[in-house]
N, C-alpha and C positions, 0 to 999 in steps of 0.2 A: 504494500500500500504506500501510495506516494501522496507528502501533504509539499505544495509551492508558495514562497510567499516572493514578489518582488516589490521592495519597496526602495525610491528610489534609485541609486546604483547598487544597490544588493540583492544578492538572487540566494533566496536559502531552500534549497527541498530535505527534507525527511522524508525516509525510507522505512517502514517497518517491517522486521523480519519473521518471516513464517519461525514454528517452532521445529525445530527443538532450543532454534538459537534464540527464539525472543525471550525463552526463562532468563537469558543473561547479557544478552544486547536489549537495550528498551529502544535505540534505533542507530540506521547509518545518518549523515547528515552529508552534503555539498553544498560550502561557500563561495560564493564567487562576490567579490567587493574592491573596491577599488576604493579606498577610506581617506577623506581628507585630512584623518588626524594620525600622526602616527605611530600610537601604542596604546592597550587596553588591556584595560586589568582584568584579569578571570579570579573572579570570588569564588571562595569556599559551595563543593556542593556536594561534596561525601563520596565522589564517585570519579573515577577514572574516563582517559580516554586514549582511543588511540587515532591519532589525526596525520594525514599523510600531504605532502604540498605537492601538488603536478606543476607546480610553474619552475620552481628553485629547490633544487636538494637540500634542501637549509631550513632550520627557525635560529630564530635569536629569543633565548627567554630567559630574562633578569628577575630574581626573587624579590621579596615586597621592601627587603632592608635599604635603606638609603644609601643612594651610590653603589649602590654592589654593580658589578662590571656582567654584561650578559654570554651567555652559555651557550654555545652553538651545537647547536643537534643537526644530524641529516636528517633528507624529506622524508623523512618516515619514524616517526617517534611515539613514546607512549608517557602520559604523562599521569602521573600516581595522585593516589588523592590527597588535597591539600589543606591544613588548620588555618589557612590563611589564604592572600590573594598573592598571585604573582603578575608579571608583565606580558605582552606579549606582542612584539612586530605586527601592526596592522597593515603594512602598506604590502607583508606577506601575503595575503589572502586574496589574490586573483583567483587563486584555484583549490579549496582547500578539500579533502573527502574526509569523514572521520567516521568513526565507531564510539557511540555514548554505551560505557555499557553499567548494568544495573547495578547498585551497591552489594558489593562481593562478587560480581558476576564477572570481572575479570578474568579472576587466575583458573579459570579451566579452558581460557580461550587461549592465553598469553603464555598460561605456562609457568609462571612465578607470583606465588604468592605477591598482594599487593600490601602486605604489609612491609617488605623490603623496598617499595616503590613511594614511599611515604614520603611527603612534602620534598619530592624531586621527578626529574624527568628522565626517560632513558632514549638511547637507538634503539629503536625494534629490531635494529640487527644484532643486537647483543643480547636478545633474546631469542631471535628466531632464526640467525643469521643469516646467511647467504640469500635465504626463502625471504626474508625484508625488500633486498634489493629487487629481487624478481618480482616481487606483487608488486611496486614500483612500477615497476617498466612495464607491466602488465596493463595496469590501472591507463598507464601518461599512452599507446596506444590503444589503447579502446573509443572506439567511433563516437561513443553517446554514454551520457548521464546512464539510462537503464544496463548499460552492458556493463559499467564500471560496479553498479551498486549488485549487478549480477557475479562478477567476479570478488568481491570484496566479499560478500556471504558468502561463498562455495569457501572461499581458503577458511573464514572463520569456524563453518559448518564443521571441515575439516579436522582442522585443529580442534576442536569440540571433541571428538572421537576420541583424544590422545586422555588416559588414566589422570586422572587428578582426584588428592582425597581431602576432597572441599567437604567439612563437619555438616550434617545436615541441620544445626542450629541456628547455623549463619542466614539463612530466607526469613529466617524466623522471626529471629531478633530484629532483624532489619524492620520487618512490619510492624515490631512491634512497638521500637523506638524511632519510628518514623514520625510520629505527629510530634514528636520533640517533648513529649511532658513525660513520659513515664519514666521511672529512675530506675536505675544498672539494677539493683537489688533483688525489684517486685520482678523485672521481665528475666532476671536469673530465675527466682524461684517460680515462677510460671513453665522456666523450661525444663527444672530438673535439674538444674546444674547449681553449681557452688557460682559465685558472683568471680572472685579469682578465675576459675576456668574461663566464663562467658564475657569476661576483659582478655584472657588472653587467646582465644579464638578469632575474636572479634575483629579484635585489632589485628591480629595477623591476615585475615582472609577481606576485611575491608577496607585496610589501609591507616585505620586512628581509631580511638578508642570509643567504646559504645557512649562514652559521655558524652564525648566530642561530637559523635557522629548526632546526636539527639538535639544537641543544640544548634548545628549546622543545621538541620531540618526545621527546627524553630525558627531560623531566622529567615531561610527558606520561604517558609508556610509565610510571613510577617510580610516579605516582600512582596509575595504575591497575592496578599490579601491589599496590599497598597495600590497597588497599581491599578487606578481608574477610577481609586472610591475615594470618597470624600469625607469619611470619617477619620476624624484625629490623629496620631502617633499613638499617642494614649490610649485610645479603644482599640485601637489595632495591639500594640501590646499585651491588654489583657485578655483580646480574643485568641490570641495564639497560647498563653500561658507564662508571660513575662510577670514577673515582678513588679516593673512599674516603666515606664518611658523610657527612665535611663539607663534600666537593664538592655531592653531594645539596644540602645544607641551603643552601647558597649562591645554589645555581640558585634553589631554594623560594622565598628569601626575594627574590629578581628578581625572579620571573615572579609570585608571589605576595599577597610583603609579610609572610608567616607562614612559620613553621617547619616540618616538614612534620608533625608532628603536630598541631599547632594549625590548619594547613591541613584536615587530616582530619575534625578535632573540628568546624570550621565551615563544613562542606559535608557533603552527601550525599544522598540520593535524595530527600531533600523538597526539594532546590535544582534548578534548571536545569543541565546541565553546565556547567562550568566558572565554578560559583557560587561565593561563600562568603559567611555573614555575616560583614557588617562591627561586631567590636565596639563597644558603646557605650562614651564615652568618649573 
């Protein structure tokens, strides 16, 4: 299933994958943009990705620390899940394909646990070797969007079939500290496990810790209850399960780096989810 949006000079489609891959991809995606500004922060979203560039064998991507100098990956890279935001080359993205895939649904596709992938990026060739470059060259000849996103599922499909001993608690949890309120404790003892095990599962098979990952989905939930309404900070707050305004604006400025209306102000449908521009400056 294919959803298009063009707005402006950006062309985004989503792809959804039949199963067995959709238990662990929630979707493929192609950017094409040609961006006036050039760099954008990618905020915390609990979940991996693996994103490929057809135009330049390359990204450039700088962590959120001030001045830190940027990291050069080839066209084909995977980037692990993050407590924070990082940078990323916008004026990259003439051509970009990627794989979103569901929280923990990585490492039976990748191959490596994504708790080793935590708050960094890799080459997919240093995961998958040689097989990185070839789905590359693969993808950068293919006639059309549908043959690309047709080649891009058969190798993931593939790779699917390869032994991994991904804990069957990991779905689980995931659902269950998804809406962001419920604490490590209760969703251990709902699953049978000791809360030590269900922290160290957790974070190894999704990348950060079940706390972490509950509050990332809170802030989540907050953003996208913002966007269009016209109700407060405040009420927005306490309908996700905040504290009070300036617990919100706390998490914001984490997962972020902005306030959450400056978050607002520098994102929105001409962006990628989980975009923002990066002011100049």
């Amino acid at each position: 299933m294919l959803f298009a949006a063009t707005l402006r000079d950006v062309t985004y489609v989503v792809h959804r994958p039949a199963p067995p891959l959709s238990a662990f991809v929630e979707h493929l995606w192609w950017l094409s943009d040609r961006a006036s500004h050039s760099q954008e922060r990618v905020v915390a979203s609990g979940t991996q990705e693996l994103v490929i560039n057809l135009h330049e064998d390359l990204f450039d991507i700088r962590c959120s620390a001030v001045g830190a100098p940027a990291r050069r990956f080839a066209g084909a890279m995977v980037s692990g899940a993050y407590g924070n935001y990082f940078l990323v080359d916008s004026r990259a993205h003439v051509s970009l394909l990627g794989v979103h895939f569901r929280p923990g649904g990585a490492w039976p596709v990748l191959g490596v646990p994504p708790g080793e992938l935590a708050n960094t990026h890799a080459d997919l060739s240093a995961l998958w070797g040689e097989a990185a470059r070839e789905l590359r060259e693969r993808l950068g000849n293919a006639t059309n969007l549908q043959q690309r996103f047709g080649i891009l599922e058969a190798t993931l499909v593939k790779r699917l079939a390869r032994p991994c001993s991904r804990h069957p608690i990991t779905p689980l949890a995931v659902s269950a500290l998804g809406g962001g309120t419920a604490s490590v404790g209760r969703v251990a003892a709902q699953l049978g496990v000791s809360r030590r095990r269900l922290i160290e599962v957790f974070t190894a098979e999704v990348g950060m810790t079940p706390k972490l990952f509950g509050r990332v989905q809170r802030f989540q939930r907050a953003v996208a209850l913002a966007r269009g309404a016209t109700t407060s900070w405040a009420d927005v707050a306490s309908q996700v399960g905040y504290c009070d305004q300036s617990h919100l604006i706390r998490d914001c400025v984490t997962f972020s780096g902005f306030s959450p209306t400056r978050l607002l102000a520098n994102s929105g449908p001409e962006l990628k989810e989980n975009h923002a521009r990066q002011p100049f400056g």
